[in-house]
VEXRO-200115 format. One record per residue (C-alpha): residue number from 0; x, y, z. Coordinates in steps of 0.02 Angstrom, whole numbers. Each point is the difference from the previous one (the first is absolute). Layout:
N
R	k	x	y	z
R	NUM	X	Y	Z
...
//
This chain:
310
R	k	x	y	z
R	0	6069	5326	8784
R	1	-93	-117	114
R	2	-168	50	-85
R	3	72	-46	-183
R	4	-76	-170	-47
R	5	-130	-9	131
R	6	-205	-6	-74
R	7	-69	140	-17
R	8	-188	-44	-12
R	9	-112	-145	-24
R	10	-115	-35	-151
R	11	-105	-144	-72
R	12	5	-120	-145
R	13	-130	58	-130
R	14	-64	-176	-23
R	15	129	-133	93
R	16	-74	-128	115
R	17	96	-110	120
R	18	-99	-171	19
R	19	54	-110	139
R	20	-82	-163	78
R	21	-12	63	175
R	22	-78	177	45
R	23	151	115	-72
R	24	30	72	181
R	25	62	-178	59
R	26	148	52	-122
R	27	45	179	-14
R	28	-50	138	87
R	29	-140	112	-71
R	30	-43	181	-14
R	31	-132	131	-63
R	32	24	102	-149
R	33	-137	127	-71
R	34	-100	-114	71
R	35	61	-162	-75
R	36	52	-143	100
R	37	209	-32	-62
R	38	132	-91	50
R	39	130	85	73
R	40	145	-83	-108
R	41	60	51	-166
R	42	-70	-132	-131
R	43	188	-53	-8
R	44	11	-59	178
R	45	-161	-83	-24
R	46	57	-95	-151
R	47	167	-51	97
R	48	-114	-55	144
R	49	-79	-143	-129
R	50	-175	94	9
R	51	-115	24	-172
R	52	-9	167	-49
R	53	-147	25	-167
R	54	-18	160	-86
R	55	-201	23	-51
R	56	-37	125	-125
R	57	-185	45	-48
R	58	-23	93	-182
R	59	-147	87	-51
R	60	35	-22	-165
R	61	-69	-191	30
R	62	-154	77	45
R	63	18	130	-177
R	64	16	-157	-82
R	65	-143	-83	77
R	66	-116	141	-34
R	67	24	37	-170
R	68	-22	-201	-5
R	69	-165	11	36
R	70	-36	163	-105
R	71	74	-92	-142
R	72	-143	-157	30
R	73	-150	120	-10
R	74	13	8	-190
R	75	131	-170	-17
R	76	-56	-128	140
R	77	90	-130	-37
R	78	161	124	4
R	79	153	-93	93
R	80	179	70	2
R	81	65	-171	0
R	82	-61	-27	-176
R	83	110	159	-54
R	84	162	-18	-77
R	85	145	65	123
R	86	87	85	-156
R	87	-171	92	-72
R	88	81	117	-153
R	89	-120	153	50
R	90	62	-14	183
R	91	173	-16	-52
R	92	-5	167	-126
R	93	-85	93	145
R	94	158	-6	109
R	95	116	11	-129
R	96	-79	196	-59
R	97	12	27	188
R	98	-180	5	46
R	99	17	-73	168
R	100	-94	128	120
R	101	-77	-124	127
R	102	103	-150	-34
R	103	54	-56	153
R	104	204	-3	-1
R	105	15	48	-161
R	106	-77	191	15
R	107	149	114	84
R	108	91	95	-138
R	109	160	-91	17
R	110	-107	-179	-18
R	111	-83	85	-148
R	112	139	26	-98
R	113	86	-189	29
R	114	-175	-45	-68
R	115	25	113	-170
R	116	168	-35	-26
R	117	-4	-216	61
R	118	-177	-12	-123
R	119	-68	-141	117
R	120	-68	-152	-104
R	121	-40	-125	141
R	122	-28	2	192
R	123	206	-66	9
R	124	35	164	-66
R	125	-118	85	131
R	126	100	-82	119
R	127	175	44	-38
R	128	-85	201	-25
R	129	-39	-45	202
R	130	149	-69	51
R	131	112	132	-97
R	132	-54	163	44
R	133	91	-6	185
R	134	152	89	53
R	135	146	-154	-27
R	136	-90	-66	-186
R	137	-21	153	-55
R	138	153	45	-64
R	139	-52	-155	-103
R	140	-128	76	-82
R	141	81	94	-168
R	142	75	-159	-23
R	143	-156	-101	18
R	144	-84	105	-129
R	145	114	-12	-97
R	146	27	-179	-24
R	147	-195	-36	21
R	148	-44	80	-163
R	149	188	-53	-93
R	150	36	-200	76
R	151	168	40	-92
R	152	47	107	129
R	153	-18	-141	147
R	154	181	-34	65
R	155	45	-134	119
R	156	150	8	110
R	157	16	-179	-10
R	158	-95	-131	-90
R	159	-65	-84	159
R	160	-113	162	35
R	161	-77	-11	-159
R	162	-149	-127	67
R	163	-13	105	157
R	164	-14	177	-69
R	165	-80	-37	-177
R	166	-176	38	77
R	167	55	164	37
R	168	110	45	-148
R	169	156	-37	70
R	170	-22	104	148
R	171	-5	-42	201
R	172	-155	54	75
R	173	-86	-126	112
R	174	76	-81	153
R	175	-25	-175	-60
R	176	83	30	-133
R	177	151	52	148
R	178	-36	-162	62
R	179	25	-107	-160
R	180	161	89	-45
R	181	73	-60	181
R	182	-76	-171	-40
R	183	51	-38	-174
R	184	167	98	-31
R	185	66	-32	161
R	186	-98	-154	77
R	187	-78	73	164
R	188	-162	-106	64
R	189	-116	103	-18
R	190	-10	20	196
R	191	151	83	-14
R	192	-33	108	-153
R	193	-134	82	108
R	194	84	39	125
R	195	104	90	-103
R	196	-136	66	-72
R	197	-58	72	144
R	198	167	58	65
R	199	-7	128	-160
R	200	-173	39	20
R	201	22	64	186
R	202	184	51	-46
R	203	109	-89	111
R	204	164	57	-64
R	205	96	-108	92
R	206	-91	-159	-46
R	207	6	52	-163
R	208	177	41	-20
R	209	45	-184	81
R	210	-123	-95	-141
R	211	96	81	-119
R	212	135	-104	8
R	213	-96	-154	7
R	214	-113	42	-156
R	215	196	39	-110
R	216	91	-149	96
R	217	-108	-110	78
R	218	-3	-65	196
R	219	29	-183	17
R	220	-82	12	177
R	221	-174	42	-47
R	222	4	-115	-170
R	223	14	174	-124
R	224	133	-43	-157
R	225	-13	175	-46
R	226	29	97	-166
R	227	148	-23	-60
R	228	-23	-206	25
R	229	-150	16	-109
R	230	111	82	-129
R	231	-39	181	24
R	232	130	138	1
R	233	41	86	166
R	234	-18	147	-86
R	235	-178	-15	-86
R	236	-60	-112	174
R	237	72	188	101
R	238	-94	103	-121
R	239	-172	-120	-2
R	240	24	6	205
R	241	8	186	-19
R	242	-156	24	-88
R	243	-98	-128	116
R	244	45	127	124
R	245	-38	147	-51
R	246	-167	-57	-69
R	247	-45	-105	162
R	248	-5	149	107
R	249	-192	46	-49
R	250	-42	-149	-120
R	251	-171	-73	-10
R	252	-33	-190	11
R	253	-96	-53	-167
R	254	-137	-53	95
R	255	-47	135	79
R	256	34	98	-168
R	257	-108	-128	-108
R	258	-144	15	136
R	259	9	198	-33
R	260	0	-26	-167
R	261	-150	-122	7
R	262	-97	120	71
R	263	52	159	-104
R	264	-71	-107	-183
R	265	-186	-9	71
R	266	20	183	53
R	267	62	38	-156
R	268	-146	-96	-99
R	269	-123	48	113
R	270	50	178	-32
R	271	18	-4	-200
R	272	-211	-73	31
R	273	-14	148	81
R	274	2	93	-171
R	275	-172	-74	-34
R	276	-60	42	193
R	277	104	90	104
R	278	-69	-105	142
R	279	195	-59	53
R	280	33	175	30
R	281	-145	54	107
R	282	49	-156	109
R	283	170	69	3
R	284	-70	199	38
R	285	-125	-98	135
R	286	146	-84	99
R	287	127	148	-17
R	288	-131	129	33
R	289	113	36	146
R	290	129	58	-76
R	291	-32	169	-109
R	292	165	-16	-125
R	293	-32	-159	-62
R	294	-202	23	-7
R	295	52	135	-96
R	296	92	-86	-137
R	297	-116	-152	0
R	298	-141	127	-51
R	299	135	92	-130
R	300	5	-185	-69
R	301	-173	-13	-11
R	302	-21	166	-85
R	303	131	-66	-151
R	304	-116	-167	-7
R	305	-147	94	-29
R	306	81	124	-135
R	307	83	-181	-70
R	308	-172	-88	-35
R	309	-54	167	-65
//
């Protein structure tokens, strides 16, 4: 049918900007949205055009953080997160029994249990909790578990992979790590690893399919040697291509992950202080007083503090 295909309404980036030199009109043509100035090309066009596209997210939980800060300095002045360890033992056994109720990232029941069953030690492990609970890792996760708490268990399909994925116990979960494997088993620049990179990430089949062949065999053209000249069975190269892409399809970069992460460990200190207060939590109640469910678990939290220090 003629209608099959076509748009069917417009919408807006939550947070992605498009910075150009010139006034952005001089470049694509512009529209109105709810209100909001936008551009009236996808953010794909707009990238193919050469043009800058950002994406600027505000958190409150940088102002949580801030807060209880300053709540902290009325009994500890000279209190300063950067003079507390980024592996704190008390932090680390909080998540680990699962109390995580207004940790950002890490408080949805499916984050939760990841938490319980990884036992974080260190904000690296906070990452990989991040970057794993999405639809393509996933599937990871048993296995993740699993060789976290028993390093026996971490398997490599080929040596190479072992200085790549040993951060993450043997498993793919960030897109650099994509990006190395192109680089190192099958010497991409690392140009063209992200391009790759990106071809799985947006799930360009087609693009995908035709790298394949390159990553096993190589393509003299564009400088790659490929697998098998670097001494790696087609076989094992087919099934480490395989996994790269069905992991790719949702993957998190590790520094967007680690940047999570770094702000989930204050959260998390800030709210294991709140035991001794419970200031974090009425700056949490304050800022979400908008929003009745989660209000009403922040004040459930509060009520199992109080009967705690009881």
């Amino acid at each position: 049918m003629a209608l099959e295909g076509m748009p069917r309404n417009t919408s807006t980036h939550a947070a992605g900007v498009v910075i150009t030199r010139l006034p952005v009109y001089d470049y694509v043509p512009l529209a109105t949205n709810d209100e909001t100035t936008v551009t009236e090309y996808t953010m794909t066009t707009l990238e193919e055009l050469g043009l800058l596209k950002m994406d600027f997210l505000g958190l409150r939980n940088i102002t949580v953080i801030d807060e209880a800060i300053q709540d902290i300095r009325k009994t500890e002045p000279d209190f300063s997160m950067d003079r507390v360890t980024d592996n704190d033992p008390k932090v680390m056994e909080m998540l680990t029994q699962g109390r995580t109720s207004g940790v950002f990232q890490m408080e949805s029941t499916g984050m939760t249990s990841v938490c319980v069953g990884l036992k974080p030690q260190s904000i690296e492990d906070l990452s990989i909790i991040v970057a794993a609970y999405r639809p393509g890792p996933m599937d990871s996760i048993p296995r993740l578990i699993a060789c976290k708490n028993d390093p026996k268990l971490v398997k490599y399909k080929h040596p190479s992979l072992e200085p790549i994925l040993s951060v993450t116990y043997g498993c793919i979960l960030y897109q650099e790590q994509v990006i190395e494997i192109f680089r190192k088993l099958a010497g991409y620049s690392l140009g063209q690893a992200d391009m790759v990179r990106r071809a799985m990430s947006k799930k360009k089949v087609k693009d995908i399919e035709k790298e394949r062949g390159a990553f096993l065999h190589g393509d003299p053209a564009r400088g790659i040697v490929g697998c098998e000249a670097n001494g790696i069975p087609t076989q094992v190269a087919e099934s480490i291509y395989n996994e790269m892409y069905d992991f790719a399809n949702y993957a998190f970069n590790k520094a967007h992950s680690v940047c999570y992460a770094v702000i989930a460990y204050p959260v998390s200190y800030t709210h294991l202080r709140a035991h001794e207060t419970g200031r974090n939590l009425v700056c949490r109640l304050l800022l979400e007083k908008k929003k009745n469910a989660k209000s009403e678990g922040r004040l459930c939290t509060m009520e199992n503090i109080k009967e705690t220090d009881n």
